[in-house]
SEPAGU-692003 format. One line per field, with one value per atom (N, C-alpha, C): residue number from 1; residue in one letter; atom name; x, y, z negated. Coordinates in steps of 0.001 Angstrom, whole numbers, plus 500000, padded with zeros to 6 digits. Each point is the difference from the previous one (the first is absolute). Layout:
SEPAGU-692003
resi (NUM; ...)
resn (A; ...)
name (CA; ...)
c1 (X; ...)
c2 (Y; ...)
c3 (Z; ...)
END
This chain:
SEPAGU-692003
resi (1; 1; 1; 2; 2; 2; 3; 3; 3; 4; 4; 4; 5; 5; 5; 6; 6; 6; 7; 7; 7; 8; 8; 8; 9; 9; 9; 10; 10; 10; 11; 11; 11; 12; 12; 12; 13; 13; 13; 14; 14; 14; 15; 15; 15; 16; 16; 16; 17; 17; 17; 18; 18; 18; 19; 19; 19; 20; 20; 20; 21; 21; 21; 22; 22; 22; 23; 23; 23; 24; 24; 24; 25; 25; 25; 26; 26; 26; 27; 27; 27; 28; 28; 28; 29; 29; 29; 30; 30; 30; 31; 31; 31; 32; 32; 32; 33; 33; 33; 34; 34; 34; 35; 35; 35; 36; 36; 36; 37; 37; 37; 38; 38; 38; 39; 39; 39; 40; 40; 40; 41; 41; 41; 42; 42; 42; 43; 43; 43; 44; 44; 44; 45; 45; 45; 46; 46; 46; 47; 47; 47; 48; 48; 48; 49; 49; 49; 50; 50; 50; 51; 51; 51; 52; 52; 52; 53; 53; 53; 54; 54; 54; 55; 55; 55; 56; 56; 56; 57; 57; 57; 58; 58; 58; 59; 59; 59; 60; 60; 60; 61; 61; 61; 62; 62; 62; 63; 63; 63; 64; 64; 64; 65; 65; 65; 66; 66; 66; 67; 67; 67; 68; 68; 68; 69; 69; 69; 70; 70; 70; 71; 71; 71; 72; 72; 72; 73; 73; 73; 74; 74; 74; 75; 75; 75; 76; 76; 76; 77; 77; 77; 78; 78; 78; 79; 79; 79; 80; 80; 80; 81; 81; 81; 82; 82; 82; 83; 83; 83; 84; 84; 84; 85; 85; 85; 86; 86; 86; 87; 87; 87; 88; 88; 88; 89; 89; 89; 90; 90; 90; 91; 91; 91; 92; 92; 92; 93; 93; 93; 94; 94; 94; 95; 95; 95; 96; 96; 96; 97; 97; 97; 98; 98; 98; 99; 99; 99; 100; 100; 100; 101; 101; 101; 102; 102; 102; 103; 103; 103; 104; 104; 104; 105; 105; 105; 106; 106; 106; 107; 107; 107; 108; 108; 108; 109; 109; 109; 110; 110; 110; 111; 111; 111; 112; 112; 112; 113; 113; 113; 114; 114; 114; 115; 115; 115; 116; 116; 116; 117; 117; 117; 118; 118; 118; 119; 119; 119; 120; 120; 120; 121; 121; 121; 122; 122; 122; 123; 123; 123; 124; 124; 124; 125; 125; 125; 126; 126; 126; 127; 127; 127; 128; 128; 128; 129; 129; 129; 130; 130; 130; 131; 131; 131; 132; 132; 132; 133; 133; 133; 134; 134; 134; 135; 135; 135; 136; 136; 136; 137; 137; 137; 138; 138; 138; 139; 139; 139; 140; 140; 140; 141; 141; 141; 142; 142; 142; 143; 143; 143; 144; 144; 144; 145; 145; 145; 146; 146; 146; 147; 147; 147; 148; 148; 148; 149; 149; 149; 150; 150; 150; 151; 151; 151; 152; 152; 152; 153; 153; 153; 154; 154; 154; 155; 155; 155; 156; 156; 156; 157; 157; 157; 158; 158; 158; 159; 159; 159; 160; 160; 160; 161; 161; 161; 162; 162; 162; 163; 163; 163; 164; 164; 164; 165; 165; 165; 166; 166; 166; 167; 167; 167; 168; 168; 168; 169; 169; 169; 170; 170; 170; 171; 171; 171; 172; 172; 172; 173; 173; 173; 174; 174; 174; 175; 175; 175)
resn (X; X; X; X; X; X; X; X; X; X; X; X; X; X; X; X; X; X; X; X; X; X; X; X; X; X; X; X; X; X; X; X; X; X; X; X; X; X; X; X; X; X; X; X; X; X; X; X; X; X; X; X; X; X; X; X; X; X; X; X; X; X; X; X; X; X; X; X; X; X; X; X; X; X; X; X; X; X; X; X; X; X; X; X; X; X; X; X; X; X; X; X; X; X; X; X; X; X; X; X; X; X; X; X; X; X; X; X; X; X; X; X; X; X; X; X; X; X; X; X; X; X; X; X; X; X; X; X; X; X; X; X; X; X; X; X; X; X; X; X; X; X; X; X; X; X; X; X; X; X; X; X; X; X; X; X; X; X; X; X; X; X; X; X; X; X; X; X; X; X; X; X; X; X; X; X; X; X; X; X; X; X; X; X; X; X; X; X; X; X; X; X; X; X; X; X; X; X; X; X; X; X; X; X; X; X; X; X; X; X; X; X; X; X; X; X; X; X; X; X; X; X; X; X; X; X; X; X; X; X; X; X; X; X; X; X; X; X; X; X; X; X; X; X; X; X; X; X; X; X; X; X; X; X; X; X; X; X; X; X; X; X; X; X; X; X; X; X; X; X; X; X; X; X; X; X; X; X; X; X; X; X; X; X; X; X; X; X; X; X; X; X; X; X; X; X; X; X; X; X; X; X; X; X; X; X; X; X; X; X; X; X; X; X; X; X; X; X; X; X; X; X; X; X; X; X; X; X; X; X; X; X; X; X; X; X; X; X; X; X; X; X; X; X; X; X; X; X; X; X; X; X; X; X; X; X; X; X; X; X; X; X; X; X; X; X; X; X; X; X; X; X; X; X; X; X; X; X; X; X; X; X; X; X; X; X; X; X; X; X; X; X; X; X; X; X; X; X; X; X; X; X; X; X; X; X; X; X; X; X; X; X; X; X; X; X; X; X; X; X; X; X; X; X; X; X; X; X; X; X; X; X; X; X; X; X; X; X; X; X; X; X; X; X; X; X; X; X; X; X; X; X; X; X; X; X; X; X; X; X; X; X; X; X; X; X; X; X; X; X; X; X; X; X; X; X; X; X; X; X; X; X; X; X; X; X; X; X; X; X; X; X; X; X; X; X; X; X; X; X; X; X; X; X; X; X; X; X; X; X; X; X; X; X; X; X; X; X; X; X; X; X; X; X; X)
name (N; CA; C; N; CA; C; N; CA; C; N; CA; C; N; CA; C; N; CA; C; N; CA; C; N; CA; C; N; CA; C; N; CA; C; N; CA; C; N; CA; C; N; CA; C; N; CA; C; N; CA; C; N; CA; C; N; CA; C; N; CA; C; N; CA; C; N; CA; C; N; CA; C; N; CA; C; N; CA; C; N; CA; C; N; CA; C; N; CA; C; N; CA; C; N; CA; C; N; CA; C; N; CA; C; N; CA; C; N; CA; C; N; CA; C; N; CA; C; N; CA; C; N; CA; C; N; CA; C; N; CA; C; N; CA; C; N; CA; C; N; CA; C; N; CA; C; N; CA; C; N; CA; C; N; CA; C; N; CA; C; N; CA; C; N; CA; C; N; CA; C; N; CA; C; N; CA; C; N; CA; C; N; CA; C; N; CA; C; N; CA; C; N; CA; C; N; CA; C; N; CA; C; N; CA; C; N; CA; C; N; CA; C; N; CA; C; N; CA; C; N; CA; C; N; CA; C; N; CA; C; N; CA; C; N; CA; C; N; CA; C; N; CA; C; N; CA; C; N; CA; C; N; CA; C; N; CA; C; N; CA; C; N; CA; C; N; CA; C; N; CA; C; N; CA; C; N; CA; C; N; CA; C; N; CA; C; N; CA; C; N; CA; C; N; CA; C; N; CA; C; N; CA; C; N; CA; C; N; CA; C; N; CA; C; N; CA; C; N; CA; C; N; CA; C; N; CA; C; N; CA; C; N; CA; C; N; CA; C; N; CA; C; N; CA; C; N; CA; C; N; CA; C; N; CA; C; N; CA; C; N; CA; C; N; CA; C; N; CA; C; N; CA; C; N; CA; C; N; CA; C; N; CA; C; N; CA; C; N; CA; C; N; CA; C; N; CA; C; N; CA; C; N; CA; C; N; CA; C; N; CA; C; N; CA; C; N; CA; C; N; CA; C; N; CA; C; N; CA; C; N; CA; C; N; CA; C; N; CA; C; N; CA; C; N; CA; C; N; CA; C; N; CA; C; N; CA; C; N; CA; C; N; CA; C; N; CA; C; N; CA; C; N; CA; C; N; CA; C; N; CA; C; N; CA; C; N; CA; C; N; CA; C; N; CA; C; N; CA; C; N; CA; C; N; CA; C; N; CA; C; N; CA; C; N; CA; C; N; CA; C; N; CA; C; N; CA; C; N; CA; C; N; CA; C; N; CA; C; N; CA; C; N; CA; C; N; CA; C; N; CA; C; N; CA; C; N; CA; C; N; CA; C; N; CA; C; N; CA; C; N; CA; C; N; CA; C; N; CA; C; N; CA; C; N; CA; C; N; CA; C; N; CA; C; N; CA; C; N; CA; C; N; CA; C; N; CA; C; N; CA; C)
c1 (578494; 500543; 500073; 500250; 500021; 498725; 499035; 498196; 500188; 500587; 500151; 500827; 501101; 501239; 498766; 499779; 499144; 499219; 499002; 499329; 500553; 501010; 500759; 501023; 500394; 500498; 498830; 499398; 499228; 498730; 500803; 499082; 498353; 499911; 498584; 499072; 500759; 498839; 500362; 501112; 500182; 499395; 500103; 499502; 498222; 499365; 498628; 499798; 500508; 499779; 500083; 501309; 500276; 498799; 499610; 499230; 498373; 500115; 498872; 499962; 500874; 499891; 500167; 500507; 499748; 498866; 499248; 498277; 499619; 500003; 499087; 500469; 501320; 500414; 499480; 500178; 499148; 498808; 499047; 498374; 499794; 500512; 500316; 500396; 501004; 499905; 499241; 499506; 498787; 498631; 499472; 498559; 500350; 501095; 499798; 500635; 500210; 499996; 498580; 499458; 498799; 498940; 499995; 499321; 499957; 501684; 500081; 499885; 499904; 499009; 498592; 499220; 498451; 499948; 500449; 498890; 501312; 501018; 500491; 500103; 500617; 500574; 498697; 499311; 498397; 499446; 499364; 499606; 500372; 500808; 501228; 499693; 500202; 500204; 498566; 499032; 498798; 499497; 500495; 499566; 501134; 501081; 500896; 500596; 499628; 500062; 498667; 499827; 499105; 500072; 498410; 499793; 501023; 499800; 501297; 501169; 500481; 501505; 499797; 499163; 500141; 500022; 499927; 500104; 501406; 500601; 501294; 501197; 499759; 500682; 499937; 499026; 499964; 500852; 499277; 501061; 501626; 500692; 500982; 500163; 499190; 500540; 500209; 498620; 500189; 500907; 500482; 500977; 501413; 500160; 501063; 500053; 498767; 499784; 499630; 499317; 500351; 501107; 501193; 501246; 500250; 499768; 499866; 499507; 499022; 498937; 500347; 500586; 500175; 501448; 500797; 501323; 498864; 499454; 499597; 499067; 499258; 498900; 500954; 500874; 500861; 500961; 500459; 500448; 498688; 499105; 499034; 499626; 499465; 500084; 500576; 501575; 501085; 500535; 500075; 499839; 498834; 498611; 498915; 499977; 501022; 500120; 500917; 501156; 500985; 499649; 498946; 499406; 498745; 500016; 498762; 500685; 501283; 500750; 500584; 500164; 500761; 498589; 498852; 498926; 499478; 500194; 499758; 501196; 500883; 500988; 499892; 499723; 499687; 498906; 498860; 498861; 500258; 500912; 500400; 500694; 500608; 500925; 499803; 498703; 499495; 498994; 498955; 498978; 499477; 501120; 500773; 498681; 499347; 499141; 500195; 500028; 500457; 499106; 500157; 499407; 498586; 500261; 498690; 498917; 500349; 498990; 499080; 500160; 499729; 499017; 498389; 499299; 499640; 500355; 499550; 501217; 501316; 501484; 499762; 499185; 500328; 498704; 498604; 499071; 500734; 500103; 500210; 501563; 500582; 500992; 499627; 499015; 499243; 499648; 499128; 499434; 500868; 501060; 501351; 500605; 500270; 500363; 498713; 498714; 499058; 500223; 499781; 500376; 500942; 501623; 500764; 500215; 499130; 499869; 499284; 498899; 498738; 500975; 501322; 500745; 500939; 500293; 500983; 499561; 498655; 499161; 499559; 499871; 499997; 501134; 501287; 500644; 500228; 500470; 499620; 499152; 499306; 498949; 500554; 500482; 500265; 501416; 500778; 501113; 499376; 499249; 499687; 499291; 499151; 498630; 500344; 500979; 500779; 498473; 499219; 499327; 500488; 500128; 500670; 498322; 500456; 499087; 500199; 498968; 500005; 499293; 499236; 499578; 498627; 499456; 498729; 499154; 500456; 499020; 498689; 499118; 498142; 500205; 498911; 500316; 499618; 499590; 499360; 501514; 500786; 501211; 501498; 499721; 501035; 499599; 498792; 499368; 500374; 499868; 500301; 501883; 500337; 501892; 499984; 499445; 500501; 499442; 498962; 499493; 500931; 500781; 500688; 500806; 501066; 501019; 500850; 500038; 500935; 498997; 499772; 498756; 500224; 499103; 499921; 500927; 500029; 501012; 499744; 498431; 499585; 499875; 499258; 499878; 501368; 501119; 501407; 500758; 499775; 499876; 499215; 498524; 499256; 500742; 500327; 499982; 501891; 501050; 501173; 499403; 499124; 499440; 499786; 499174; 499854; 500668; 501092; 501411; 501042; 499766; 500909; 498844; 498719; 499129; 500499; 500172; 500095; 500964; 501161; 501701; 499963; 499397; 499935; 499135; 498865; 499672; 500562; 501014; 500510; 501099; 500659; 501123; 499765; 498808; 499495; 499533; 500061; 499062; 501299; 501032; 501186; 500917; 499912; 500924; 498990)
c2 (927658; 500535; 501526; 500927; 501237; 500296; 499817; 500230; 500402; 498917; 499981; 500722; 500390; 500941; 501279; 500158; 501188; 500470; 499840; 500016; 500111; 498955; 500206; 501518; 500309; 501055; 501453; 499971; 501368; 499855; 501146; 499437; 500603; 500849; 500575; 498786; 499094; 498650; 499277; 499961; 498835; 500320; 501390; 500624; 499762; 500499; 499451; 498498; 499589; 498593; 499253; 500183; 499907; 500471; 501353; 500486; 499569; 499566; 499340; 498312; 499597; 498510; 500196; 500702; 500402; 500222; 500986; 500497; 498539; 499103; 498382; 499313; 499796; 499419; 499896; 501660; 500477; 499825; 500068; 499938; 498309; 499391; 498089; 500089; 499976; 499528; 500554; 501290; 500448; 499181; 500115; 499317; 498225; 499615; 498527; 499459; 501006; 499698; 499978; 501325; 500186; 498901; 499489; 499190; 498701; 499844; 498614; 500139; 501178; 500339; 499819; 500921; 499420; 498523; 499419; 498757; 499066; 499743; 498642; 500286; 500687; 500483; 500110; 500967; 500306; 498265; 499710; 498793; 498907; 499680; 499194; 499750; 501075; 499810; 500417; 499982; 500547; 498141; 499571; 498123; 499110; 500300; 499763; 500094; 501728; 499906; 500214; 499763; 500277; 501684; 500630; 501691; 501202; 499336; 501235; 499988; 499549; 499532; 500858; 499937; 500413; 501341; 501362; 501313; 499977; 499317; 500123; 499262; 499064; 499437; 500950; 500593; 500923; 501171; 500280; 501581; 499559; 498826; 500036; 500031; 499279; 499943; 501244; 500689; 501482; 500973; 499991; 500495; 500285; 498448; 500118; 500705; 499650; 499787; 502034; 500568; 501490; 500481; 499322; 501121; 499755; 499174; 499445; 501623; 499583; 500970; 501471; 500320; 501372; 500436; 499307; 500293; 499798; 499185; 499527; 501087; 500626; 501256; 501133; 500510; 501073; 499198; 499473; 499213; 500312; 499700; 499831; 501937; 500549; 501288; 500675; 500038; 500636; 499193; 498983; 499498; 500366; 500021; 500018; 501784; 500677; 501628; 499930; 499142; 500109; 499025; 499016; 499551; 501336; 500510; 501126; 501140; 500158; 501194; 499210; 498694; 499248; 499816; 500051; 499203; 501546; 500945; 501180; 500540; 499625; 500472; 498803; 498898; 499005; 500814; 500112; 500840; 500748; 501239; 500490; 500237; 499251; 499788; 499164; 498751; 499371; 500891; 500877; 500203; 501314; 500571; 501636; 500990; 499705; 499923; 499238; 501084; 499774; 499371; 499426; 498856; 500910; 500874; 501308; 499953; 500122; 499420; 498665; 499110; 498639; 499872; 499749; 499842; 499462; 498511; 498226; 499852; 500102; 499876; 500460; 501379; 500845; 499183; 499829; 499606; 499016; 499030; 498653; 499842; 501404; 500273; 500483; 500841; 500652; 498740; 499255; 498604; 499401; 499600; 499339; 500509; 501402; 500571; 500085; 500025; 500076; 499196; 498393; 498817; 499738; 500354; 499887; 500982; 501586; 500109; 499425; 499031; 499499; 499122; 499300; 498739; 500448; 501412; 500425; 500107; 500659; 500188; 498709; 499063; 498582; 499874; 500140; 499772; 500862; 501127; 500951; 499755; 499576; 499636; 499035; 498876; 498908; 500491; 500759; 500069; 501158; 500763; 500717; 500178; 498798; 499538; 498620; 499917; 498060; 499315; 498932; 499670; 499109; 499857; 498994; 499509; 498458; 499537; 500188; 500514; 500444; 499114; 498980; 499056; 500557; 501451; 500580; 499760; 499687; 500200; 498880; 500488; 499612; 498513; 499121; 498751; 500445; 501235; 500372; 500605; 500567; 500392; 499078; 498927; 498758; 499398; 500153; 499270; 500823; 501017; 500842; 500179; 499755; 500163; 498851; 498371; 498998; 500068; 500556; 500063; 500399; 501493; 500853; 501177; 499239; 499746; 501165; 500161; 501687; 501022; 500909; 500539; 500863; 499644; 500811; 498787; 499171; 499228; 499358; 500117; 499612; 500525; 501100; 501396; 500334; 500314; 500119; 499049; 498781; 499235; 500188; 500351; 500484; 500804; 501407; 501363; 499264; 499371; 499449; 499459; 499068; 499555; 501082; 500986; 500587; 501544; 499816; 500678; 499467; 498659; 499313; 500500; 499327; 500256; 501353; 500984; 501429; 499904; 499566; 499921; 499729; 498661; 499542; 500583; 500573; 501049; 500868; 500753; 501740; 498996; 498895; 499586; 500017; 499547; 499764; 501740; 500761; 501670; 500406; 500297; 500540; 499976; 498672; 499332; 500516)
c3 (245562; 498775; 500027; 500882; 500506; 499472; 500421; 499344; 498394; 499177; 498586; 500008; 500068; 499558; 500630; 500853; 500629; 498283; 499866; 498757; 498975; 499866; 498610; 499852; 501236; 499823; 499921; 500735; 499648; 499138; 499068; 498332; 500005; 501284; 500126; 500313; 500555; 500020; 498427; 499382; 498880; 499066; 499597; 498905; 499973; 500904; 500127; 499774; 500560; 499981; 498467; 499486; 498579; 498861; 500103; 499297; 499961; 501213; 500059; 499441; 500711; 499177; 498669; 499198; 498450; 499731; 500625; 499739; 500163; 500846; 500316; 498738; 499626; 499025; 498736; 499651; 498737; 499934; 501209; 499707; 500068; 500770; 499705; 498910; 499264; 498698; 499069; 500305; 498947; 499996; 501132; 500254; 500009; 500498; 499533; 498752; 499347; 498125; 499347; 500666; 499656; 500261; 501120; 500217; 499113; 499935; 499258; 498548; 499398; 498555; 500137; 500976; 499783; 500909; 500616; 501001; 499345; 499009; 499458; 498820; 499195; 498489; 499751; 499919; 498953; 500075; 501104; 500014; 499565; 500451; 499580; 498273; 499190; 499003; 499327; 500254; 499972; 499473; 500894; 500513; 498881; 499645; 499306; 498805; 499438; 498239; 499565; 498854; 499068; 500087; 500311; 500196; 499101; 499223; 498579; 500853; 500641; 500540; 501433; 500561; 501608; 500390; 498798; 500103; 499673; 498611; 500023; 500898; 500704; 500920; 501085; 500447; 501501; 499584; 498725; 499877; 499775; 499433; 500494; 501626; 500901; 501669; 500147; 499610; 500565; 499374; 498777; 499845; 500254; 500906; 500775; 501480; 500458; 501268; 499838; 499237; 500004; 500110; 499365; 500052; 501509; 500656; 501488; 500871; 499648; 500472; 500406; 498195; 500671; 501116; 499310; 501154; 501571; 500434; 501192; 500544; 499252; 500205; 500575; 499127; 500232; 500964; 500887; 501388; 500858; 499816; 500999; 499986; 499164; 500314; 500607; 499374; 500990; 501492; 499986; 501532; 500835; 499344; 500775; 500782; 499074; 500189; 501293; 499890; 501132; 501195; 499670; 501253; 500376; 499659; 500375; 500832; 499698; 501081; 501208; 499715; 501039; 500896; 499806; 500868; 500468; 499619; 500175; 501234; 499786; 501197; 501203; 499684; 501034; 500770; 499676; 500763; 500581; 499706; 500722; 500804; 500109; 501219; 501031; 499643; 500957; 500727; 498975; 501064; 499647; 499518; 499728; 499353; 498863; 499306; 498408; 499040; 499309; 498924; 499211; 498585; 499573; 499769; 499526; 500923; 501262; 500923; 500649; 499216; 500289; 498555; 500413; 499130; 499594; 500859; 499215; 499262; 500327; 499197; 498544; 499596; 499170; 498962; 501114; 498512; 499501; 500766; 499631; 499109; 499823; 499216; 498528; 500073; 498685; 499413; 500476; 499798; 499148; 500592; 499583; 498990; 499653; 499289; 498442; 500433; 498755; 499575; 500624; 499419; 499183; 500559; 498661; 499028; 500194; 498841; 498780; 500719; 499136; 499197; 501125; 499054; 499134; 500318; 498904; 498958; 500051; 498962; 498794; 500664; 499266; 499167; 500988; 499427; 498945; 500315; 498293; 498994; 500059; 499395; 499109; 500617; 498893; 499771; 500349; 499255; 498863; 500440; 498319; 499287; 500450; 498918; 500160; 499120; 499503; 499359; 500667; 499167; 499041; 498457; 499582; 499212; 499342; 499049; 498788; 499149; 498577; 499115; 500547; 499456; 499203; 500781; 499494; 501273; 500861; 501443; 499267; 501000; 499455; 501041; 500231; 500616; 501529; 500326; 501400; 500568; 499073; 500549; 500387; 499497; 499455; 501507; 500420; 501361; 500850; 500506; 500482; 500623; 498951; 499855; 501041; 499541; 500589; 501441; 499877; 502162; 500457; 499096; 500827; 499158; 499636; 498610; 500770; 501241; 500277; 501016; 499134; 500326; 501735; 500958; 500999; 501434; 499690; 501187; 500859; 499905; 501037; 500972; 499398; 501020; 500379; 499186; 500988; 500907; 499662; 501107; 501352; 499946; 501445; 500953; 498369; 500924; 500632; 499144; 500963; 501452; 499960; 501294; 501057; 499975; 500882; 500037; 498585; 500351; 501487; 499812; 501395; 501308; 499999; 501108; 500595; 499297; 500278; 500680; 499246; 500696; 501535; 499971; 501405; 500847; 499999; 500930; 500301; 498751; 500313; 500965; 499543; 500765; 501632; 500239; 501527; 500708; 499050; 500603; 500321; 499592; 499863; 501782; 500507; 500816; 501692)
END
């Protein structure tokens, strides 16, 4: 029990620790919402209503599942900032060489970092180009909606994928 009270009292280990299981938290419930919009919800209902129905059924999911989103982006940003000084002072003090100097840590950080700008970018995207139906779309566009009724989610789904891949390498360069 001494071990646990050990930890629990000095907050230079809790605080990391905390902030980090928030950063895992936030990017888990982001990417496996996401997921369960393109590979069950699109499909799902793709196989299930009649086509007129399956742009407006998704844009309700996703309309919820956005206000989701953004609280969870801005968590994952600002944690991903305070896991970045905490993994930065870890380095140095293990192998007294500081974060700036480590050149697989840093690409594979840029990497990580392009990526969720690419997903922020999605996400902006559909929060400010709302596609709604006007009941003018041509029959090539009506097809189009139902393949892929929230535009870009597939691709933000990938780049989430090898948003984590990244994680878990910088996690293993660091230690």
């Amino acid at each position: 029990m001494s071990a646990l009270q050990t930890i629990l009292v000095d907050l230079n280990k809790v605080i990391p620790i905390v902030v980090h299981w928030l950063h895992l938290l936030a990017a888990t419930v982001w990417i496996g919402g996401l997921a369960f919009l393109v590979m069950a919800v699109t499909p799902s209902l793709r196989k299930s209503v009649p086509k007129e129905f399956v742009k407006p059924i998704c844009d309700a999911f996703y309309r919820e599942y956005r206000r989701v989103v953004g609280i969870l982006l801005l968590v994952i940003l600002f944690t991903g900032g305070i896991n970045l000084h905490y993994v930065g002072q870890l380095m140095e003090t293990q192998t007294g060489v500081s974060l700036s100097h480590n050149a697989k840590y840093l690409t594979l950080f840029f990497i990580k970092l392009a990526l969720v700008l690419g997903v922020l970018t999605v996400y902006l995207y559909t929060v400010i180009f709302k596609t709604e139906q006007t009941g003018e779309e041509t029959a090539e566009e009506r097809e189009e909606q139902t393949i892929e009724p929230i535009p870009f989610q597939r691709g933000a789904l990938w780049m989430g994928v090898f948003i984590l891949l990244c994680a878990a390498a910088m996690k293993h360069l660091h230690l």
